[in-house]
C-alpha positions in Angstrom: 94.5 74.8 76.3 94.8 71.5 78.7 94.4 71.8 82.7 97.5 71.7 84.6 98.1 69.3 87.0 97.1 71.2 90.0 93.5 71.9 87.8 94.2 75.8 89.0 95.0 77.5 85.7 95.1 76.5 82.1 98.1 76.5 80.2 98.6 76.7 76.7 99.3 72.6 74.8 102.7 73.4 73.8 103.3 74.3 77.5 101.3 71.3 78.7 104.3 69.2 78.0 106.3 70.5 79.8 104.3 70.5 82.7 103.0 67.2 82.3 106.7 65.9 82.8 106.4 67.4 86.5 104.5 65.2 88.9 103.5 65.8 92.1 102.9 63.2 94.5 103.5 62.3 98.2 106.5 59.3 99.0 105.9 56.7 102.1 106.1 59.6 104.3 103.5 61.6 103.1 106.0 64.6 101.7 105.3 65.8 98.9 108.3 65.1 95.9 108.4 66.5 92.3 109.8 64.4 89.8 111.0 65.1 86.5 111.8 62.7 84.5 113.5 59.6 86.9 115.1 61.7 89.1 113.2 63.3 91.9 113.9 66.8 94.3 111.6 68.3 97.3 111.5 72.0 96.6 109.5 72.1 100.1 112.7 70.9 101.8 114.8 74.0 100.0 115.2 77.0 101.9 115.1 78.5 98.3 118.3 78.4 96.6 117.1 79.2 93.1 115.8 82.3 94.6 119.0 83.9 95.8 120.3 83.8 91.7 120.6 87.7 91.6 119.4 88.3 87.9 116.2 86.8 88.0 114.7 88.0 85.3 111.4 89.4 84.2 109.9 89.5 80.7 107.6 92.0 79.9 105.0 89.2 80.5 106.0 88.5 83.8 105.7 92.4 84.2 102.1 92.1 82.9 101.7 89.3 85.5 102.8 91.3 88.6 100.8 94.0 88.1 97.5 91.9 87.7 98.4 90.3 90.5 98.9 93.7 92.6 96.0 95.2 90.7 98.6 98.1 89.3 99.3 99.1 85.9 102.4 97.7 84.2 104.5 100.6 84.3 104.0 100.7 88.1 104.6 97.3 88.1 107.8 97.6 86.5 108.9 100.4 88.8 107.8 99.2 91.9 109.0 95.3 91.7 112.0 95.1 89.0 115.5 96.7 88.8 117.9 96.7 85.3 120.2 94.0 86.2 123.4 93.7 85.1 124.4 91.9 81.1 125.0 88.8 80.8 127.6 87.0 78.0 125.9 87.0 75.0 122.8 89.6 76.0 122.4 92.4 73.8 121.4 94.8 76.8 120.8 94.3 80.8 117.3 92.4 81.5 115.1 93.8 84.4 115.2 91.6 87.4 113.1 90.9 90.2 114.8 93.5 93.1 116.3 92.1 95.9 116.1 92.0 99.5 118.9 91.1 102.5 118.8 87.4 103.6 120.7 85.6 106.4 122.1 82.4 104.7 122.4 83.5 101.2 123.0 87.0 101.6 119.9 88.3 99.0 117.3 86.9 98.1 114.0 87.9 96.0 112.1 90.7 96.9 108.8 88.2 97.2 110.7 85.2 99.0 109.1 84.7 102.5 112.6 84.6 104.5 110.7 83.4 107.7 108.6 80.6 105.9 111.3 80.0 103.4 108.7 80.0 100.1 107.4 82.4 97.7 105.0 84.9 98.2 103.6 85.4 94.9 104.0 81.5 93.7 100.5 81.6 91.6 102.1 85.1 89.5 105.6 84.2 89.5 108.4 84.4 86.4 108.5 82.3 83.3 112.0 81.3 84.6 110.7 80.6 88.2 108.2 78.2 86.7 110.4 76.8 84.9 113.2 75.9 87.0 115.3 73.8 87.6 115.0 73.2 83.7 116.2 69.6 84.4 115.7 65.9 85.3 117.8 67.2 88.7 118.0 69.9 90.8 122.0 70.4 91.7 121.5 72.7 94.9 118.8 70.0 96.2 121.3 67.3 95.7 124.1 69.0 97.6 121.4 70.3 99.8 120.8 66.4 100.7 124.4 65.6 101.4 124.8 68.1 103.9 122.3 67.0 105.9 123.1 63.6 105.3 126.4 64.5 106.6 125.6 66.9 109.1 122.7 64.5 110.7 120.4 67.5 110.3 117.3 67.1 108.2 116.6 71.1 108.9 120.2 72.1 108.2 120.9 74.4 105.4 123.8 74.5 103.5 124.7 78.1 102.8 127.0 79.5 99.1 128.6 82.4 98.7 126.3 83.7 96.5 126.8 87.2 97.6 
């Protein structure tokens, strides 16, 4: 097991890699920036994108997660916090998926996703897939996300998909 950068929880080594790839630090402005590799993306600037996906889904470990995190067994966990989402290409059956709630720029959004503050509520219990995202050197909403406002001379302006 190695520390993760935040020192908050320990990760297994094979994980570790992975994470160690991921780098907080603050630019000349004091923001906060992730970086991945060379490129660079501020998921505090996002008004959550990658949350609006509507089959986010969760593993049976996630499951487990959720329900020590609510301090409820995992069935209730299950029932309570996922749905059966709908197949994918190449998926043998539906996955369960984190349920949903109504959101005014990207029409749903996830059930835990703080709409006011714009973050996740359960951050530290979150999905595998959540913690791994975007899974890249580059996040492609956050670059778009950065031309609109560019464009739009609005460093709070959110550029809104139909992702409904």
């Amino acid at each position: 097991m190695m520390r993760c950068l935040t020192g908050r929880r320990r990760v297994p080594k094979v994980r570790a890699r992975l994470v160690l790839r991921v780098a907080k630090i603050k630019n000349r402005s004091g923001e906060k920036v992730f970086f991945v590799g060379k490129e660079k993306y501020n998921c505090l600037k996002c008004p959550g994108y990658c949350c609006s996906y509507p089959n986010i889904h969760a593993k049976p470990k996630d499951i487990r997660r959720l329900a020590e995190h609510f301090k409820v067994s995992e069935e209730e966990a299950e029932k309570r916090y996922t749905e059966k989402g709908f197949k994918e290409k190449g998926m043998k059956k539906a996955p369960r998926v984190l349920r949903h709630q109504k959101d005014e720029h990207f029409g749903s959004i996830c059930w835990f996703f703080d709409t006011d503050k714009r973050r996740c509520t359960i951050y530290e219990a979150r999905p595998e897939i959540c913690r791994e995202y975007p899974g890249r050197k580059r996040c492609g909403y956050y670059e778009f996300l950065k031309f609109e406002r560019d464009a739009q001379e609005d460093p709070d302006y959110i550029a809104i998909t139909n992702n409904y």
